[in-house]
Backbone and ligand atoms as CSV (ligand in chain L), in Angstrom:
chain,resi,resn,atom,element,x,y,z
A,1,UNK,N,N,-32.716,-62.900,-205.548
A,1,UNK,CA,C,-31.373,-63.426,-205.754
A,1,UNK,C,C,-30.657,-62.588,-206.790
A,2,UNK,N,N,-29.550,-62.701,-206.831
A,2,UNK,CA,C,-28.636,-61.644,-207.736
A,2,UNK,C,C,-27.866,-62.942,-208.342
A,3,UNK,N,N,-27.794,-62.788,-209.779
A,3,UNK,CA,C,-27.179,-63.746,-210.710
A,3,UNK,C,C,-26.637,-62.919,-212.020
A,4,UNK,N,N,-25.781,-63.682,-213.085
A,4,UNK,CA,C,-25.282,-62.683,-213.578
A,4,UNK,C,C,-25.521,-63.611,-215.025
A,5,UNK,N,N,-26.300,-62.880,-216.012
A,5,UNK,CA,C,-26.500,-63.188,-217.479
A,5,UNK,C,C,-25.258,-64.965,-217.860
A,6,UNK,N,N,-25.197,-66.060,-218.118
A,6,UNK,CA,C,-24.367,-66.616,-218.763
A,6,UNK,C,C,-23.612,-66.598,-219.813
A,7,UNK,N,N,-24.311,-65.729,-220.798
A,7,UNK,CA,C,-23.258,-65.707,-222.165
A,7,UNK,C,C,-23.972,-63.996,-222.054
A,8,UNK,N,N,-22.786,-63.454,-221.901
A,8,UNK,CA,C,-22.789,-61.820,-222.189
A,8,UNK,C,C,-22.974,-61.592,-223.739
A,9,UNK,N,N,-23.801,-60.639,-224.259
A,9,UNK,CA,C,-24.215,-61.117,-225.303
A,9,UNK,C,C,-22.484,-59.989,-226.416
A,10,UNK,N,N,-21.940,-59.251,-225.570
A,10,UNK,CA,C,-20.877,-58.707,-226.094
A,10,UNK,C,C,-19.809,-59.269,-225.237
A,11,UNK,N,N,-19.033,-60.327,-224.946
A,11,UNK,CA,C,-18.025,-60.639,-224.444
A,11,UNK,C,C,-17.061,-59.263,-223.655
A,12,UNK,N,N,-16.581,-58.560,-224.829
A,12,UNK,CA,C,-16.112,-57.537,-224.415
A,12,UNK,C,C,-16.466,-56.599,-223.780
A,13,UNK,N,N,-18.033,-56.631,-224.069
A,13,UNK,CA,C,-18.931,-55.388,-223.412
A,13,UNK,C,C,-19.365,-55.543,-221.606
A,14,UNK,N,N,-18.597,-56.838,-221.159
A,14,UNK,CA,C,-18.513,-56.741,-220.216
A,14,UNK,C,C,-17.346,-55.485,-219.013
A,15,UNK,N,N,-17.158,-55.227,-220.251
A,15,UNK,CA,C,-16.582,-54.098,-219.748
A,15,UNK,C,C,-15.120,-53.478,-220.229
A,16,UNK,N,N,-14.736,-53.097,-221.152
A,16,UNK,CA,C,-13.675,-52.600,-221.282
A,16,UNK,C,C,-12.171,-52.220,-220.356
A,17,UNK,N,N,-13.145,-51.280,-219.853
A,17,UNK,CA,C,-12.704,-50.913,-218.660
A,17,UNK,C,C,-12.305,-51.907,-217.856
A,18,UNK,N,N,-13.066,-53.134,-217.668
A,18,UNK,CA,C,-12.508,-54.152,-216.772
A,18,UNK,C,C,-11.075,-55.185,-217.481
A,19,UNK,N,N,-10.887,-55.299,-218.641
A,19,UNK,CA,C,-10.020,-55.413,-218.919
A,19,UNK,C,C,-8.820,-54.703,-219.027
A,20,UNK,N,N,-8.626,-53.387,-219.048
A,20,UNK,CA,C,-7.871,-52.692,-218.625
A,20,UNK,C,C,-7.236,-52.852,-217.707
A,21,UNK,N,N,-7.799,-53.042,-216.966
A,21,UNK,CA,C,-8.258,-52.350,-214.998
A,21,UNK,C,C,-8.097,-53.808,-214.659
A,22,UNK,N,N,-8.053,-55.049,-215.095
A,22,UNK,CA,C,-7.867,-57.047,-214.775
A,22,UNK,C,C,-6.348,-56.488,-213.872
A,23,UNK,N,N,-5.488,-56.089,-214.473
A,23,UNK,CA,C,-4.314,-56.321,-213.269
A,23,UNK,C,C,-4.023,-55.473,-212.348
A,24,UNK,N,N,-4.706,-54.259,-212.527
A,24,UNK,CA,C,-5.441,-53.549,-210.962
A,24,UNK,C,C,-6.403,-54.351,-210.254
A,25,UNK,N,N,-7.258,-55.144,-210.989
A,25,UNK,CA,C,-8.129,-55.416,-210.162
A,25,UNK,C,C,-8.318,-56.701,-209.289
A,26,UNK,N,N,-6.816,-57.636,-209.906
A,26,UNK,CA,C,-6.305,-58.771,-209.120
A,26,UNK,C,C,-6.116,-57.881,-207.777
A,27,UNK,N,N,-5.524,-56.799,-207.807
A,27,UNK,CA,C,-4.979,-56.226,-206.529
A,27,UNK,C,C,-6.230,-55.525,-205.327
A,28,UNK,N,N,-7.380,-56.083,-206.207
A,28,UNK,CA,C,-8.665,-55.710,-205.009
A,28,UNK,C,C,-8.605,-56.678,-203.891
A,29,UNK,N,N,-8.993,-55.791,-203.016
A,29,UNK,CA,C,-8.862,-56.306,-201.643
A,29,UNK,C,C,-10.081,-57.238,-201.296
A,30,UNK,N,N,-9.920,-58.600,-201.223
A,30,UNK,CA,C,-10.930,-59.307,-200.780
A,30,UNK,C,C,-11.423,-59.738,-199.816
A,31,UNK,N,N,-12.402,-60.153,-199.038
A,31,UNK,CA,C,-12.879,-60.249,-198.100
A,31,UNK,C,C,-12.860,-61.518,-197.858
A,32,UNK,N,N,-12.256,-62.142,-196.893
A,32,UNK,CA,C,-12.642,-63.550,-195.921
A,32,UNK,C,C,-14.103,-63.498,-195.810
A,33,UNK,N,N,-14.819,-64.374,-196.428
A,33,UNK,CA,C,-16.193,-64.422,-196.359
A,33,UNK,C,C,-16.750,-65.717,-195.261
A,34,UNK,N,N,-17.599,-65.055,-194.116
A,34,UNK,CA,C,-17.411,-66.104,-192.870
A,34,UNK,C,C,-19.310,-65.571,-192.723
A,35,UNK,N,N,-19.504,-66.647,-192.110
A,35,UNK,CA,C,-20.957,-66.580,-191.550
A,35,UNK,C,C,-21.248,-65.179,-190.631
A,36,UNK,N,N,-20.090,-65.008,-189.802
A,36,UNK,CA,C,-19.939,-64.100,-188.579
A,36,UNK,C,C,-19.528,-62.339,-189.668
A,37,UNK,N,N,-19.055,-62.736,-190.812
A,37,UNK,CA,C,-19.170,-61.360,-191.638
A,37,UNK,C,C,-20.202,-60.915,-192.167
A,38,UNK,N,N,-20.769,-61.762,-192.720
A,38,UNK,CA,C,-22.183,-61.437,-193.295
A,38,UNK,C,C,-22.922,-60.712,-192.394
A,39,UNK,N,N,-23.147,-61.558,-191.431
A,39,UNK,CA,C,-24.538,-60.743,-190.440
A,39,UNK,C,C,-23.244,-59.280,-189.989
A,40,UNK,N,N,-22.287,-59.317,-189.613
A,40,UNK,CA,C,-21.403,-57.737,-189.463
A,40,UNK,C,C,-22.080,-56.683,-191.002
A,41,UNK,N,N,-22.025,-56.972,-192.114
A,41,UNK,CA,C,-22.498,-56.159,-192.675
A,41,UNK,C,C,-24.234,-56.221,-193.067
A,42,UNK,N,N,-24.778,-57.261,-193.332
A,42,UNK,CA,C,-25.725,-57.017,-192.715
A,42,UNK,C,C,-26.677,-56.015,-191.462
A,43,UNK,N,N,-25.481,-56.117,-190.687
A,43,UNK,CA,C,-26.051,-54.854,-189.481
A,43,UNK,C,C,-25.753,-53.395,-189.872
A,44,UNK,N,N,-24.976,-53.735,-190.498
A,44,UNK,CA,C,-23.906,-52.492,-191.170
A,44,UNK,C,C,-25.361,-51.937,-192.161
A,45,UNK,N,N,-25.332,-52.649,-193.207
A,45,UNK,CA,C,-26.789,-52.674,-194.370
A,45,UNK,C,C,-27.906,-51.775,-193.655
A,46,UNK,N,N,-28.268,-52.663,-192.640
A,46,UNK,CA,C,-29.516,-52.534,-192.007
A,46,UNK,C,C,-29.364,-50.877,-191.354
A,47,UNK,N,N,-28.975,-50.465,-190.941
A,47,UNK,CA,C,-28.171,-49.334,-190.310
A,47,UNK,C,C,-28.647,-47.997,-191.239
A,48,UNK,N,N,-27.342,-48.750,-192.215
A,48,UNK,CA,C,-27.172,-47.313,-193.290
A,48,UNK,C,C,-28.652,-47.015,-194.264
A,49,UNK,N,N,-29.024,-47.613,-194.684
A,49,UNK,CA,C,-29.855,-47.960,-195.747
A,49,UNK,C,C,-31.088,-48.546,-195.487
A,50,UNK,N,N,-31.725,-48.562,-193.996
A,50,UNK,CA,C,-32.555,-49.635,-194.138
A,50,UNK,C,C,-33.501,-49.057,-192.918
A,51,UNK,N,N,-32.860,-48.085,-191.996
A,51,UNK,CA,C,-33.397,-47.453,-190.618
A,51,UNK,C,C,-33.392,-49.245,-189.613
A,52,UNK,N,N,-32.739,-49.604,-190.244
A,52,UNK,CA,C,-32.865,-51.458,-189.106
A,52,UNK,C,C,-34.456,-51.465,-189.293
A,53,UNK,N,N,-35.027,-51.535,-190.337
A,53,UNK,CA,C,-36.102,-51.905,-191.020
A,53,UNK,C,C,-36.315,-53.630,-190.930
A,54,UNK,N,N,-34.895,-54.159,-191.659
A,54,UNK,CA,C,-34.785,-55.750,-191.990
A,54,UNK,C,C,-34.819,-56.465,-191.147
A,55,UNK,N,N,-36.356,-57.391,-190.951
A,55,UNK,CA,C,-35.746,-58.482,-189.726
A,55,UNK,C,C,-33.969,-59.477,-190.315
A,56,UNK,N,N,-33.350,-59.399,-189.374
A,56,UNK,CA,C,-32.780,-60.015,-189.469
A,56,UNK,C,C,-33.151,-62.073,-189.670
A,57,UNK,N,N,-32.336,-62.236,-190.384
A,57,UNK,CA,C,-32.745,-63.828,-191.050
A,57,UNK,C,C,-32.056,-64.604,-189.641
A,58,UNK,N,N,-32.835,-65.463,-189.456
A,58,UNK,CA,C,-32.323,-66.881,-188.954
A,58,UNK,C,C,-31.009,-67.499,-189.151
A,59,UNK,N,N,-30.674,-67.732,-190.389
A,59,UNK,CA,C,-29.370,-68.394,-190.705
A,59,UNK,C,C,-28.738,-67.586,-192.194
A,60,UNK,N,N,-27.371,-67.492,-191.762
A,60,UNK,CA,C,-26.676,-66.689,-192.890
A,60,UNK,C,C,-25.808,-68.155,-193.119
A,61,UNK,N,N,-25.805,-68.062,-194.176
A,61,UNK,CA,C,-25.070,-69.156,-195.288
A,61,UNK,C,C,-24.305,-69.166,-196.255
A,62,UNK,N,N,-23.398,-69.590,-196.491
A,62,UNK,CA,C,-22.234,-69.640,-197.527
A,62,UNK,C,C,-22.774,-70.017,-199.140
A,63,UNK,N,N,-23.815,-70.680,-199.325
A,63,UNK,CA,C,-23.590,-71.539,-200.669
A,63,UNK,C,C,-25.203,-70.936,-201.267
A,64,UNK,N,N,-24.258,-71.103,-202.309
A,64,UNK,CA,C,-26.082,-70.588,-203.215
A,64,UNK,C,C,-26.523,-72.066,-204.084
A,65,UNK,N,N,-27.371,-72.680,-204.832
A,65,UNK,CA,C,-28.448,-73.606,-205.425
A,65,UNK,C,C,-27.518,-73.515,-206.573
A,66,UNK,N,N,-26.444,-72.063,-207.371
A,66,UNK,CA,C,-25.768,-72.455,-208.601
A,66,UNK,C,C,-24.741,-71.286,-208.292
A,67,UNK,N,N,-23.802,-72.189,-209.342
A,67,UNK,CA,C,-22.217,-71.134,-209.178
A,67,UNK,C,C,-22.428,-69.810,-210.215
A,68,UNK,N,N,-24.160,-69.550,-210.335
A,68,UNK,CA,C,-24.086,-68.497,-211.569
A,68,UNK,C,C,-24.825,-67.335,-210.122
A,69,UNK,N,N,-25.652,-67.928,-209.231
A,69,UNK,CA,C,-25.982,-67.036,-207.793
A,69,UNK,C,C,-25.319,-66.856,-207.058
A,70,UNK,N,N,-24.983,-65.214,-207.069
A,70,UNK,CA,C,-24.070,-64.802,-205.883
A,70,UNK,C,C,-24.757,-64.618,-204.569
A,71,UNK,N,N,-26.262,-64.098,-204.565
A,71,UNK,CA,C,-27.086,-64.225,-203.285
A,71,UNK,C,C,-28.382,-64.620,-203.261
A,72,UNK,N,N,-29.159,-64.832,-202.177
A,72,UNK,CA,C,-30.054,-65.547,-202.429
A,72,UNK,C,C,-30.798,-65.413,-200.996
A,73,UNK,N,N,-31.857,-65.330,-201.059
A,73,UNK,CA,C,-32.812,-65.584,-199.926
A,73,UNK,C,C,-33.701,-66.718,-199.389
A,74,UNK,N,N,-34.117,-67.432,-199.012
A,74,UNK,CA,C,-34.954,-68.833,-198.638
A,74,UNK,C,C,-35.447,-68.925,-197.689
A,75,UNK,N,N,-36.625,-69.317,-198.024
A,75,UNK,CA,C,-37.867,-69.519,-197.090
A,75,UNK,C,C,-37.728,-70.791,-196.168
A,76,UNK,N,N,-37.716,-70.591,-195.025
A,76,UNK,CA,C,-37.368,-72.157,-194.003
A,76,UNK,C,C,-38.498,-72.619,-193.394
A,77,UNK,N,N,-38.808,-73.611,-192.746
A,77,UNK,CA,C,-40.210,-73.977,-192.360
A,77,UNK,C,C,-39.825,-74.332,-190.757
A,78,UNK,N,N,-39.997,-73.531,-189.684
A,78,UNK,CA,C,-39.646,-73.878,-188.563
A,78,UNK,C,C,-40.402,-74.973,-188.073
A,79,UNK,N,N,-40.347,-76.103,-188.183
A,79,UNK,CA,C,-41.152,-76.764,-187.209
A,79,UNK,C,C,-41.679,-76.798,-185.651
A,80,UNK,N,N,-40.878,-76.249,-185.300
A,80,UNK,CA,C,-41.222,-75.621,-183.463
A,80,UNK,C,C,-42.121,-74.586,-183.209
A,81,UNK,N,N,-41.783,-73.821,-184.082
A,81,UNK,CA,C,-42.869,-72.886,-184.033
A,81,UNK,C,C,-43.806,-72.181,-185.125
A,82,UNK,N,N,-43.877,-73.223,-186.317
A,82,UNK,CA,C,-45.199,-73.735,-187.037
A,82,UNK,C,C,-44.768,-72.262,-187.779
A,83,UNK,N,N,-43.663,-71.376,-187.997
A,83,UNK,CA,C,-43.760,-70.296,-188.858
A,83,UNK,C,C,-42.597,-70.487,-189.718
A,84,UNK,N,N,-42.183,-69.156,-190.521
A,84,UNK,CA,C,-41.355,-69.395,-191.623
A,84,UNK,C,C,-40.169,-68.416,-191.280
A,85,UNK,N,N,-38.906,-69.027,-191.024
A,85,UNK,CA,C,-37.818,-68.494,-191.028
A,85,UNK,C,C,-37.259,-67.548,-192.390
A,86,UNK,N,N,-36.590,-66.876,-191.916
A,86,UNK,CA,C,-35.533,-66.429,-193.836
A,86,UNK,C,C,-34.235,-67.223,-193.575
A,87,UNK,N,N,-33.074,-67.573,-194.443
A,87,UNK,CA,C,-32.121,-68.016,-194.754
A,87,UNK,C,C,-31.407,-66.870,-196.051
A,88,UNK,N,N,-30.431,-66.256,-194.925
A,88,UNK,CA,C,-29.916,-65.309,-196.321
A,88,UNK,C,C,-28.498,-66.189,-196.332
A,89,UNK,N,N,-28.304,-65.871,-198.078
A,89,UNK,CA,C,-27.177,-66.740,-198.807
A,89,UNK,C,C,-26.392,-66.134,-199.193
A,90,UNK,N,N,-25.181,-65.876,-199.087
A,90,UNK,CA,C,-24.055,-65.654,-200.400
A,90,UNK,C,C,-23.060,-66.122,-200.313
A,91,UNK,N,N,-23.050,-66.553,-201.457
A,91,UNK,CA,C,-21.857,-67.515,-202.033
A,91,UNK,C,C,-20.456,-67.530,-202.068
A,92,UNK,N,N,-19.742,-68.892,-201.483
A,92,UNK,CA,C,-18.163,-68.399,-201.255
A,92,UNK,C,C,-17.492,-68.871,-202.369
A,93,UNK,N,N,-18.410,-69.483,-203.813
A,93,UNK,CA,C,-17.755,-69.097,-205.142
A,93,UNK,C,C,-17.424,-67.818,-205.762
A,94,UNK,N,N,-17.228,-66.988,-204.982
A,94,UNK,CA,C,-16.675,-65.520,-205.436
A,94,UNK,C,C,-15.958,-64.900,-204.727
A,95,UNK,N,N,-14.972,-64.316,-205.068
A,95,UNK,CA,C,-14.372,-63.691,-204.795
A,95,UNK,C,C,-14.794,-61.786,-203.995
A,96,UNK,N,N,-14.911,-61.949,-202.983
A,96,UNK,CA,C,-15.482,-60.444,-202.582
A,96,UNK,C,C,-14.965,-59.346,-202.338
A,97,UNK,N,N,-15.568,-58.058,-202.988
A,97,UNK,CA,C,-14.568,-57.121,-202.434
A,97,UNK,C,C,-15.609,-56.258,-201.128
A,98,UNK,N,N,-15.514,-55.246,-200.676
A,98,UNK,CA,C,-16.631,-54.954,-199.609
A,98,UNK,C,C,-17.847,-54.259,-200.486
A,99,UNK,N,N,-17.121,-53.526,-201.589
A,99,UNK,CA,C,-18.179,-52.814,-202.431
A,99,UNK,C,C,-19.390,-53.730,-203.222
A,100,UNK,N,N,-18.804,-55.429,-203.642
A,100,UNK,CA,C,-19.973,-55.974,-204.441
A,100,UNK,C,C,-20.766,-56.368,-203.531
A,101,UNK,N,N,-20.091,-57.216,-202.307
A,101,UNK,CA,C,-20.870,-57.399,-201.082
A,101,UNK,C,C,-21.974,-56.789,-200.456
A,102,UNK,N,N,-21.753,-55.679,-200.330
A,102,UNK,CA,C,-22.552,-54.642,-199.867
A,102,UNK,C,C,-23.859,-54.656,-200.954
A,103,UNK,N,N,-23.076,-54.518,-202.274
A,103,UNK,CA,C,-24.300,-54.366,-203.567
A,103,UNK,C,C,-25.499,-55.472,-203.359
A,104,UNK,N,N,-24.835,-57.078,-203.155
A,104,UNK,CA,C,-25.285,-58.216,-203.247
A,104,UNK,C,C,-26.289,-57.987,-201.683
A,105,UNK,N,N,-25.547,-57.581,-200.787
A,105,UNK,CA,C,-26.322,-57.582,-199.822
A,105,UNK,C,C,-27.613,-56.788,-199.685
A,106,UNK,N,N,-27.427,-55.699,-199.693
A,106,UNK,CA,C,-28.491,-54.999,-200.077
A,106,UNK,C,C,-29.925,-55.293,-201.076
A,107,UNK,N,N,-29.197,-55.671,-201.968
A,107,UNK,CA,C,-30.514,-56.714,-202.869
A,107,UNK,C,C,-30.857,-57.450,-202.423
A,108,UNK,N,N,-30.835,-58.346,-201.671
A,108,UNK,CA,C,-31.171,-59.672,-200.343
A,108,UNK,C,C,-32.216,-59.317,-199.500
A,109,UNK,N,N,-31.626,-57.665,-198.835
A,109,UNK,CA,C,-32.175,-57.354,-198.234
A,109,UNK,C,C,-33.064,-56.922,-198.465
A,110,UNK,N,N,-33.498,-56.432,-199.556
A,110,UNK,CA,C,-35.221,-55.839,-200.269
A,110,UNK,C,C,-35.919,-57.069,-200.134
A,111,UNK,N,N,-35.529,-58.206,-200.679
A,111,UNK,CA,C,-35.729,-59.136,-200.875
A,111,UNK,C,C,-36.608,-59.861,-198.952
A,112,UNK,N,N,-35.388,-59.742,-198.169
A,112,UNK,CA,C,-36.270,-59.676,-196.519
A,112,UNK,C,C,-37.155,-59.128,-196.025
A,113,UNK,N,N,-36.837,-57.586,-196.441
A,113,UNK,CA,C,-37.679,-56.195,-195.752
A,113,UNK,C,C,-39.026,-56.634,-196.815
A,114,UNK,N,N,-39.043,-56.776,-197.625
A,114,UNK,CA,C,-40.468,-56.622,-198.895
A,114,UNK,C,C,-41.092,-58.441,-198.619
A,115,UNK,N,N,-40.528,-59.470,-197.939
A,115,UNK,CA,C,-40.783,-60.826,-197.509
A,115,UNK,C,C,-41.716,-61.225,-199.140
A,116,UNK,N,N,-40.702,-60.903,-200.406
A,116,UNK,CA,C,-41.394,-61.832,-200.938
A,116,UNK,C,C,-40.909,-63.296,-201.115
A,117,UNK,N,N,-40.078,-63.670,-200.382
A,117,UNK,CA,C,-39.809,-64.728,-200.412
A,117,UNK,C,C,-40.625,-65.867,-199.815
A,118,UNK,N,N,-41.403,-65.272,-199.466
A,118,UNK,CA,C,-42.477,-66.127,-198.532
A,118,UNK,C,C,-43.650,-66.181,-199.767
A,119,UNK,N,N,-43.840,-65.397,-200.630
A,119,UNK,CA,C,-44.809,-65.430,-201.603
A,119,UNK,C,C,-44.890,-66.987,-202.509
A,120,UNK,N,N,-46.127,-67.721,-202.649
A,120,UNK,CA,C,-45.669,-68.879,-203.709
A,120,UNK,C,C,-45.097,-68.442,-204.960
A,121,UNK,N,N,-44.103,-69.265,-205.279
A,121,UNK,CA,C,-43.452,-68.982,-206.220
A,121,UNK,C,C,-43.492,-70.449,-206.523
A,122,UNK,N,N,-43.181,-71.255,-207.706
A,122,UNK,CA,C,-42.307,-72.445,-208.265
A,122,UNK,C,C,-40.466,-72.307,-207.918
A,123,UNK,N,N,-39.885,-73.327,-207.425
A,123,UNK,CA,C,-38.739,-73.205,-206.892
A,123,UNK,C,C,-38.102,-72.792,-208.656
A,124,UNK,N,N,-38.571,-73.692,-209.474
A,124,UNK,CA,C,-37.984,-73.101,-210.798
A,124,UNK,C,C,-37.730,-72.076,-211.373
A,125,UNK,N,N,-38.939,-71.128,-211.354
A,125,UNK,CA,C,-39.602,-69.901,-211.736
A,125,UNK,C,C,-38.738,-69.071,-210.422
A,126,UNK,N,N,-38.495,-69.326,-209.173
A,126,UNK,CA,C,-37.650,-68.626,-208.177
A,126,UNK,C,C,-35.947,-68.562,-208.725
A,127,UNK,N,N,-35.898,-69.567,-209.210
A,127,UNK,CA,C,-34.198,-70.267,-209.428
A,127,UNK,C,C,-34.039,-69.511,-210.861
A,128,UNK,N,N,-35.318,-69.234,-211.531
A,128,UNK,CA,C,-34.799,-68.575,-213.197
A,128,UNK,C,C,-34.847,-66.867,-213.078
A,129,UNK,N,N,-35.179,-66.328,-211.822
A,129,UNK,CA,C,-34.904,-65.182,-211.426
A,129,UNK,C,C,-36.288,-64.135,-211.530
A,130,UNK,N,N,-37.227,-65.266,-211.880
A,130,UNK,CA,C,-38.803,-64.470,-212.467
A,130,UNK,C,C,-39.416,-64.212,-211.022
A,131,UNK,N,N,-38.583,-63.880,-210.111
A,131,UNK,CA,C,-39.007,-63.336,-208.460
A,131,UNK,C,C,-38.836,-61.853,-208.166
A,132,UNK,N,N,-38.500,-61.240,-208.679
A,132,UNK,CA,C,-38.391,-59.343,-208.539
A,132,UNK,C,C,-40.108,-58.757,-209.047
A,133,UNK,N,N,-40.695,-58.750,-208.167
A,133,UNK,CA,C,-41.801,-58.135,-208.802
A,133,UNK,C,C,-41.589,-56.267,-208.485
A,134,UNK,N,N,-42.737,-55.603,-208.949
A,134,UNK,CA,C,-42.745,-54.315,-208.588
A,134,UNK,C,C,-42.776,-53.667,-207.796
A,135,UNK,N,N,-43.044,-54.241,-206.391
A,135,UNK,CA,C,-42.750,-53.915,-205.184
A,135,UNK,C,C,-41.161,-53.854,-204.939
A,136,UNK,N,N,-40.484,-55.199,-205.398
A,136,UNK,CA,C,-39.247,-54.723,-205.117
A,136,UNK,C,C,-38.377,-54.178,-206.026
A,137,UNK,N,N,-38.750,-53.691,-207.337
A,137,UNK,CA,C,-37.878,-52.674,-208.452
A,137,UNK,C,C,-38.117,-51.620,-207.775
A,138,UNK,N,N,-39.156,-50.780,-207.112
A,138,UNK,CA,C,-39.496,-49.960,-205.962
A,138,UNK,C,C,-38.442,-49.318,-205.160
A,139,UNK,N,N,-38.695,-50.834,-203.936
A,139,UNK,CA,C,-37.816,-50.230,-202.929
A,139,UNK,C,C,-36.165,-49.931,-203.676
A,140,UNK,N,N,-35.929,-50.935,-205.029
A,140,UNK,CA,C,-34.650,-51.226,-205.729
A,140,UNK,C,C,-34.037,-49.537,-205.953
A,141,UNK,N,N,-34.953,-49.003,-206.914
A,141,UNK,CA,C,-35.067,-47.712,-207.228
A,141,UNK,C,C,-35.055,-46.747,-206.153
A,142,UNK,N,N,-35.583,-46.663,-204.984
A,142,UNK,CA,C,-35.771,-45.897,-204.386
A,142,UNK,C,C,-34.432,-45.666,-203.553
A,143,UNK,N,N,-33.748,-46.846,-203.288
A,143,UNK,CA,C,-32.128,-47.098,-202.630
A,143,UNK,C,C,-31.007,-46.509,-203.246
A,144,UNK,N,N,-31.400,-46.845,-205.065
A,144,UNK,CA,C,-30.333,-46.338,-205.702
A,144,UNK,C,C,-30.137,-44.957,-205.569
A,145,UNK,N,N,-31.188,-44.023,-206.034
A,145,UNK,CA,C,-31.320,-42.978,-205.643
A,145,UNK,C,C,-30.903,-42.108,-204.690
A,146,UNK,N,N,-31.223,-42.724,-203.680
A,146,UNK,CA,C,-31.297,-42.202,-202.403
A,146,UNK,C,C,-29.921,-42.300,-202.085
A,147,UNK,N,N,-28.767,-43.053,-202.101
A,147,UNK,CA,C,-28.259,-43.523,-201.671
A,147,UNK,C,C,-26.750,-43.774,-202.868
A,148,UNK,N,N,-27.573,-43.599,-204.240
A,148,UNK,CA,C,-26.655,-44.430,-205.209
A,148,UNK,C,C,-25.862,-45.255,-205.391
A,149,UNK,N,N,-26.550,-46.512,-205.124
A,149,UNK,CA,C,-25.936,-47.823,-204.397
A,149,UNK,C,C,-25.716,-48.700,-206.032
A,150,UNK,N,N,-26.702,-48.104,-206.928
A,150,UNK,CA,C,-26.116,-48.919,-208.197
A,150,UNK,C,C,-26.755,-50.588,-207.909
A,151,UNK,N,N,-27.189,-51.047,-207.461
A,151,UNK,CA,C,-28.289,-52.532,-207.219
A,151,UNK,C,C,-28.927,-52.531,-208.330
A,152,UNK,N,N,-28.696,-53.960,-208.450
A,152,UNK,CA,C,-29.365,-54.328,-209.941
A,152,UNK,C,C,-29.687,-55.488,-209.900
A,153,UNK,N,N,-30.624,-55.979,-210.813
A,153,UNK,CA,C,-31.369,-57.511,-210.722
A,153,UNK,C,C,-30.374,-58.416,-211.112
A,154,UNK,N,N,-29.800,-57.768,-211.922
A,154,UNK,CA,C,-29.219,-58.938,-212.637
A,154,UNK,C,C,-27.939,-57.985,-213.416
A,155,UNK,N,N,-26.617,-58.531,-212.761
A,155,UNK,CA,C,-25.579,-58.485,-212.965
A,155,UNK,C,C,-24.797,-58.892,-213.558
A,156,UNK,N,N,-23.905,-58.493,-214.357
A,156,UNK,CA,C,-22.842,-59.699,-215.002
A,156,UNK,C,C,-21.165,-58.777,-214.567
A,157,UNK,N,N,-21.368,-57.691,-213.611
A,157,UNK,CA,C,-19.550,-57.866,-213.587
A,157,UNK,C,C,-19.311,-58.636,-212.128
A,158,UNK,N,N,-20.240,-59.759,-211.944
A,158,UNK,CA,C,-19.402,-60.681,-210.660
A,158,UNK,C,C,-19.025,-61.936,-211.354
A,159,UNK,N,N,-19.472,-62.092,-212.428
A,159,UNK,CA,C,-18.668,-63.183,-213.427
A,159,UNK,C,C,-16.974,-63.162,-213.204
A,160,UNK,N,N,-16.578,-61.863,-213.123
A,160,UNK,CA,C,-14.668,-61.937,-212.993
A,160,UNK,C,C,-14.330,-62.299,-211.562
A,161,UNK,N,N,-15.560,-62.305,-211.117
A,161,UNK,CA,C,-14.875,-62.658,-209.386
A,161,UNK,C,C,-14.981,-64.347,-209.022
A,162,UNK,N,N,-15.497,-64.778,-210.005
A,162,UNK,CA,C,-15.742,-66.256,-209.899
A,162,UNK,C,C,-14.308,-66.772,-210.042
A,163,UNK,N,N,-14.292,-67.633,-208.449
A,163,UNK,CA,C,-13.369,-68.435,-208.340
A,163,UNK,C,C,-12.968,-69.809,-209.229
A,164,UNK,N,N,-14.021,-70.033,-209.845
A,164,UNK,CA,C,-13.971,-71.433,-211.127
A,164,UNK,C,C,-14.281,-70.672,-212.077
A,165,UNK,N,N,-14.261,-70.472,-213.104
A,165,UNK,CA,C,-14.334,-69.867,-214.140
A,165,UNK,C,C,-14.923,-71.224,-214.992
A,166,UNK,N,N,-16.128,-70.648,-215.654
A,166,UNK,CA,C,-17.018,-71.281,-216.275
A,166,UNK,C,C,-16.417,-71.975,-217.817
L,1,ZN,ZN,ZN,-33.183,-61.088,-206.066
């Protein structure tokens, strides 16, 4: 899941630059965020970055567990066929542009392709973000690189895109 620090420990150091750049950056272009977009970049994801590596998830979803998670992955329990679905999440408390989307997505997607979401975890210990093990700083690293996609565990410039402001 991708979440973003609660109290930045420099207020300002959230970015300078982003205060500057606040009434340019009202003028970012946002994305209608729809079930039917997600899986569009998703395929898009899978494509560029991924060789269509990622099973694709079962159900794409709007809402994350807190207004501090912008994405999120979840383990489903099919009853029909006694196995475990994915459920990829991101949240329509934010405001999207295609570039964080993509960021958010992509982290999700390590998150599918590497199936540690299926690993036991405590839903707590999942929800406090202690779920990135070294397998996926890995593939994390290996994307940025490759690719310089800039993905990170843990974010704090999607705090300005929050539609409620904390
Ligand atoms: Zn994550």
């Amino acid at each position: 899941m991708v979440f973003y620090d609660k109290v930045p420990r420099k207020p300002i150091a959230l970015g300078e630059k982003v205060c500057q750049n606040s009434r340019k950056n009202m003028e970012e272009k946002f994305i209608k965020l729809t079930k039917k977009k997600l899986k569009t970049v998703f395929e898009k994801c899978n494509s560029l970055y991924f060789d269509n590596q990622v099973p694709t998830p079962k159900y794409f979803e709007l809402w994350t567990p807190s207004k501090r998670i912008a994405g999120w992955v979840r383990c489903v329990w099919n009853k029909t066929s006694k196995s475990r679905d994915a459920a990829l999440h991101i949240s329509d408390q934010f405001y999207w542009t295609e570039e964080n989307l993509v960021k958010t997505m992509v982290h999700e997607m390590i998150h599918l392709l590497i199936e540690d979401y299926k690993r036991p975890l405590s839903f707590w210990r999942r929800l406090l973000g202690k779920d990135h093990e070294q397998d996926f700083k890995d593939k994390m690293n290996e994307l940025n690189e490759k690719y310089n996609l800039d993905i990170a565990i843990r974010v704090k410039y999607m705090k300005k895109y929050m539609k409620k402001k904390e």
